[in-house]
Structure formats: structure tokens, C-alpha cells
N, C-alpha and C positions, 0 to 999 in steps of 0.2 A: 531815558528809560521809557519803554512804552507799556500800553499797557494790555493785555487781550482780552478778550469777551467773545462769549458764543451768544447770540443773540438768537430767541426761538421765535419766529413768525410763520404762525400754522401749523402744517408740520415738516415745516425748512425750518434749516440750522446753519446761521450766517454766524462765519466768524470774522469778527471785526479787530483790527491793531489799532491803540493810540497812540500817537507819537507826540508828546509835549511842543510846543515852540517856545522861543525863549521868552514871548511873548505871555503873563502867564494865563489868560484867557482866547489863547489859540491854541490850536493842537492840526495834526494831519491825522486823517481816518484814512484807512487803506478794509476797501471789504473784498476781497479775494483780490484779485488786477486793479483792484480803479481804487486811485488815490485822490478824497475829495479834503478841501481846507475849511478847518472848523472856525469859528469866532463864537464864544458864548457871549450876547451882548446882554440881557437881561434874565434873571432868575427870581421867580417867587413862587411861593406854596404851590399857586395856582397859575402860573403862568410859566412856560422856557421859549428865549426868544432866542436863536442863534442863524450866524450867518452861514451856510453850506455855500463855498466859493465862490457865489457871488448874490446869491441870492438869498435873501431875509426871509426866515421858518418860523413861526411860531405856534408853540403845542399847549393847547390846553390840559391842563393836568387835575385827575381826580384820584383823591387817597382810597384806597382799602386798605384792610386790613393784613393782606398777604400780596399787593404788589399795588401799581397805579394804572390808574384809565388814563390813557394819551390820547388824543384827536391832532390829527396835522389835517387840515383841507378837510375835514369831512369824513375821514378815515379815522375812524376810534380801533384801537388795539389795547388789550389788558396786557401787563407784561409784570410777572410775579415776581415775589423778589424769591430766587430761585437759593441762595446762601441760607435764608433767614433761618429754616429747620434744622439746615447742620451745625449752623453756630450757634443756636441755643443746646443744642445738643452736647456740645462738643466743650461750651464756657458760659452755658448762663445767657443772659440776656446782656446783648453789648451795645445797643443805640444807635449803632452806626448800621451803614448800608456797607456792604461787597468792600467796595474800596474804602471805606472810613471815611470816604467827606461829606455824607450825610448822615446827621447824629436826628434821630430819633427816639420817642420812650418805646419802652416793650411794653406797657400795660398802657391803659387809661389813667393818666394821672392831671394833675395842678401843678402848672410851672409857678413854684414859689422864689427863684431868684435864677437870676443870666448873671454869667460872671466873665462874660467877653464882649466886646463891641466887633463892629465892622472893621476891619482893619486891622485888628490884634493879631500879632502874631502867636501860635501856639507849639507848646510841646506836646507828642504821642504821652496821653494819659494825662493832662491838664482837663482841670475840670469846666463844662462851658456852662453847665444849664441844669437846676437843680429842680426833680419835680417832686412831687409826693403824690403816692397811691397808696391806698390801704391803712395808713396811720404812719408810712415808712416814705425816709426822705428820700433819693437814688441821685446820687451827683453822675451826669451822666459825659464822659469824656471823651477828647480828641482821640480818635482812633491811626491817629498819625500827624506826624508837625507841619504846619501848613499857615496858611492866612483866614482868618474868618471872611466867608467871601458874604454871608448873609446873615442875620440873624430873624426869624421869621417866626417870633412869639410874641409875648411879654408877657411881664407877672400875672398870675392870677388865670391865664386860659388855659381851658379845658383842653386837652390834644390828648391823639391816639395813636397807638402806634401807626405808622405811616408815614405821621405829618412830619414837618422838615423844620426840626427847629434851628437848627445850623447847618449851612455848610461851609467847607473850607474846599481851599485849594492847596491840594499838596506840596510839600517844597521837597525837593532832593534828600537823602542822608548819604553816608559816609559810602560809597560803594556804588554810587548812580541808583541806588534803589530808594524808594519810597516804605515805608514802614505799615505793617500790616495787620496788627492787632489793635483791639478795642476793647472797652470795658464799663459798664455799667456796675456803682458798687455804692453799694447800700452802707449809709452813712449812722453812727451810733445814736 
């Protein structure tokens, strides 16, 4: 199953396809004719280090609050998270990014308990990371079944929306599709 994305740099509009490999940290990117081979080798907050077909990339990465600062070589790009307005609009605050494998909080909160490790397998709406803001608890959920590919907090820090306190990597459902909603919910 792949995946697409419009990706906006300036004011070009590249549309990109991902194609999974069975491999589950490879994929194939196809951006219009040229099909390049991806390898994610290393992920943190502040670091993405992947292979583009043969050669080793790595981006430095800074949060905002409405998307991140990427650097490859010297070249800084802001790139928004372009979903975030409609999907609070449309169900509240869900934690996750675009595709669900990045679980973030929607306000400024205190991660007071993680309820996954590295390696866990998850179900869509399994709860990973529970934070508090405001006097209110938010358990905040897999937005699709997958593997925890990171876990990039612990108890007690302060984060904002942006920051990446999990991600997964998707696994397949019933149909070659991956699942596609997400949920942040406020715990009694």
C-alpha cells in the first residue's frame, strides 16, 4: 500500500508516492519519473538520519509549534504540518501527525506516564503516553496499529505540541490498507 503526499517547497508543489518494502524501515519514493530507495537508519526529536540509495542524509530537526525547521547540508526549510487545523477542526485534538505515526500533545503539557516501550506492538487507539495540562489528564493514542519505532520523552518533561513523543511504524490491516484516524481523550 503506498502512501502520497504533496509536499510544498516555495511555491512548487512535489507530489511524492511511498511505497513500503517488506523491509519495515525501507520504502521506495517515486517524485514525479525518478524512483529513489529510502533506508530510515536513525530517528530522534532532533536528529533524521536516512539512506537516499546510496548515500547517508542527515537532517537536523527543530520543533514549532505549527510545523518543523529541517536543515540537510545547510539548507534550512520550515515545512508546516499542513493537516493540523482541519483535524482539530473536524475531531478535537488527536496527537498524532498526517499519517498517525507521530503522536504528539496538542497543548503544553507534563508527560506523567508512557505506557509503551520500543518494540511494542500497538493497536489503532491503544493508549501510548499520558500527559497533563491544565489540571486534566489526556491519554494520548496510536492513531493506527503499528510497532513503537521510538519512544522520545519520559515522565515528568515538559513538551509541546510539536515534539515527538512516539513514533510507530505502521503494519498493514485487513484490505492492504493502513488505518487512519487518531484520538486524544481526556481521561475522568
Amino acid at each position: 500500500m503506498s502512501h502520497n503526499y504533496a509536499i510544498h517547497i516555495d511555491d512548487r508543489v512535489l507530489e511524492v508516492e511511498l511505497e513500503p518494502d517488506a523491509e519495515p524501515s525501507r520504502f521506495q519514493a517515486r517524485i514525479g519519473d525518478v524512483s529513489h530507495s529510502i533506508e530510515k537508519l536513525c530517528m530522534s526529536a532532533e536528529r533524521i538520519q536516512i539512506r537516499v540509495d546510496e548515500e547517508v542524509q542527515t537532517l537536523a530537526v527543530a520543533h514549532a509549534p505549527d510545523g518543523l525547521w529541517l536543515d540537510l547540508r545547510g539548507r534550512t526549510r520550515f515545512v508546516p504540518f499542513a493537516e493540523r487545523a482541519s483535524r482539530r477542526a473536524r475531531k478535537g485534538s488527536t496527537g498524532t501527525n498526517a499519517d498517525n505515526t507521530l503522536v504528539t500533545p496538542a497543548t503544553p503539557s507534563v508527560v506523567t506516564r508512557i505506557l509503551v516501550e520500543v518494540g511494542d506492538d500497538v493497536v489503532e487507539g491503544q493508549g501510548l503516553v499520558v500527559v497533563s495540562a491544565m489540571k486534566m489528564e489526556v491519554t494520548l493514542k496510536a492513531g493506527c496499529a503499528g510497532k513503537v519505532m521510538t519512544v522520545g520523552t519520559e515522565v515528568g518533561a515538559k513538551v509541546s505540541p510539536g515534539d515527538i513523543l512516539i513514533s510507530l511504524q505502521p503494519t498493514a490491516v485487513a484490505g492492504g490498507a493502513s488505518s487512519s484516524s487518531a484520538s486524544g481523550e481526556a481521561n475522568p
